[in-house]
C-alpha positions as CSV (number, residue, x, y, z in Angstrom):
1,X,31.5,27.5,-37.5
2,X,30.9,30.8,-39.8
3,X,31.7,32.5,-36.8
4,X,34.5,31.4,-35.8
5,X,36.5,32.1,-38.7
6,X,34.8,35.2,-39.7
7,X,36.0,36.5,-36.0
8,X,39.2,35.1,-36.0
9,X,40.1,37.5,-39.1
10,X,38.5,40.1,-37.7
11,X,40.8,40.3,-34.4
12,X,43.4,39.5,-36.4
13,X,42.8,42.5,-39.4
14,X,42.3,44.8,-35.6
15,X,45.2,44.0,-34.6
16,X,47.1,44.6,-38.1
17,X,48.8,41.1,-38.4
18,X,49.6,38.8,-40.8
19,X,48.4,35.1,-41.1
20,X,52.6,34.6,-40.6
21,X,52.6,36.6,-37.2
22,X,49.9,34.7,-35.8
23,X,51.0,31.6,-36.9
24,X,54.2,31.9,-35.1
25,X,52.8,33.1,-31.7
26,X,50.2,30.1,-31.9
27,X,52.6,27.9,-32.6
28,X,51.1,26.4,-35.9
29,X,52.1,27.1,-39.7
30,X,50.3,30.1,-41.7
31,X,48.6,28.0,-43.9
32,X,46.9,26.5,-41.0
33,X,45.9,30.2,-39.6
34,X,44.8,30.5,-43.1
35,X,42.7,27.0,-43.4
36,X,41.0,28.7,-40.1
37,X,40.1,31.5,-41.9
38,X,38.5,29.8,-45.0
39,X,36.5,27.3,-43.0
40,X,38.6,24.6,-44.0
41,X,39.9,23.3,-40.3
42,X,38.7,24.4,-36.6
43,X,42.0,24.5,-34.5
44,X,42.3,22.0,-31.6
45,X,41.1,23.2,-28.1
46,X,44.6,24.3,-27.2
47,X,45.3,26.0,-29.8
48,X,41.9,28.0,-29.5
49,X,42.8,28.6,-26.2
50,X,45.7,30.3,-27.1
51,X,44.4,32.0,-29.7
52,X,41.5,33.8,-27.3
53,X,44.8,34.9,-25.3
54,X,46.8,36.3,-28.3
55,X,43.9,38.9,-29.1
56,X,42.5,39.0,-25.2
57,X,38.9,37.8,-26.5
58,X,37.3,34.9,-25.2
59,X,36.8,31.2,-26.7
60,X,33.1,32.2,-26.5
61,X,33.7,35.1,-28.5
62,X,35.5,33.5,-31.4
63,X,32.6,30.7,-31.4
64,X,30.2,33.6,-31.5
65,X,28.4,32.5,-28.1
66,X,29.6,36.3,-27.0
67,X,29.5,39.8,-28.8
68,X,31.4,41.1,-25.9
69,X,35.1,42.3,-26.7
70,X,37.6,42.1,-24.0
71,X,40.0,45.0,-23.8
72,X,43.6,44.1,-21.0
73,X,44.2,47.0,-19.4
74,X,46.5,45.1,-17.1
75,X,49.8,46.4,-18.5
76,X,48.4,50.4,-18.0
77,X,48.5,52.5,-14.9
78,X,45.4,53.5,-12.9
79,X,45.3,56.9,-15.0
80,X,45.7,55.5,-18.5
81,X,42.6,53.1,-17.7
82,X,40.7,56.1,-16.6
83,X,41.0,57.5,-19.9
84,X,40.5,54.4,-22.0
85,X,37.2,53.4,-20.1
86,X,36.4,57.2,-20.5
87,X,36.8,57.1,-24.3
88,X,34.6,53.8,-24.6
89,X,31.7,55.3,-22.1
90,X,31.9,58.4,-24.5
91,X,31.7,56.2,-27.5
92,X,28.5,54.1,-26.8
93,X,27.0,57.4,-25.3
94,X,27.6,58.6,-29.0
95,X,26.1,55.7,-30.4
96,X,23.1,55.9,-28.1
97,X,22.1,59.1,-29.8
């Protein structure tokens, strides 16, 4: 599972936090975050699950069934939505060229 640990980093280097932070909001020790990491241990379903939830991707994400990133937009208003879709569209347009 290359993928998994490789992505699990990743999301977790995006969203600037330390092996410690996660640890705490998964509700596991850093060394095991860090064992995940390294390819040394897969966590238990549960604790995948909640992982997936702590950086809004999904469990097929992190296994690297699915490229696709989830952003939560829940907690914005209607307007602030607008924009953030607006800035992604303008970004893979930019891509696209």
């Amino acid at each position: 599972m290359v993928d998994f640990s490789q992505r699990l980093k990743r999301v977790r280097m995006d969203r600037h936090m330390t092996q410690a932070q996660v640890a705490k909001k998964i509700g596991v020790t850093a060394s095991m975050v860090s064992s995940y990491e390294t390819d040394i241990r897969l966590p238990s379903y549960d604790v995948m699950i909640r992982i997936a939830d702590l950086f809004g991707v999904s469990v097929d994400y992190l296994l690297g069934r699915d490229n696709k990133r989830l952003v939560d937009l829940s907690r914005l208003t209607d307007e602030e939505a607008a924009v953030v879709c607006g800035m992604i569209s303008l970004l893979e347009q930019k891509k696209g060229e």
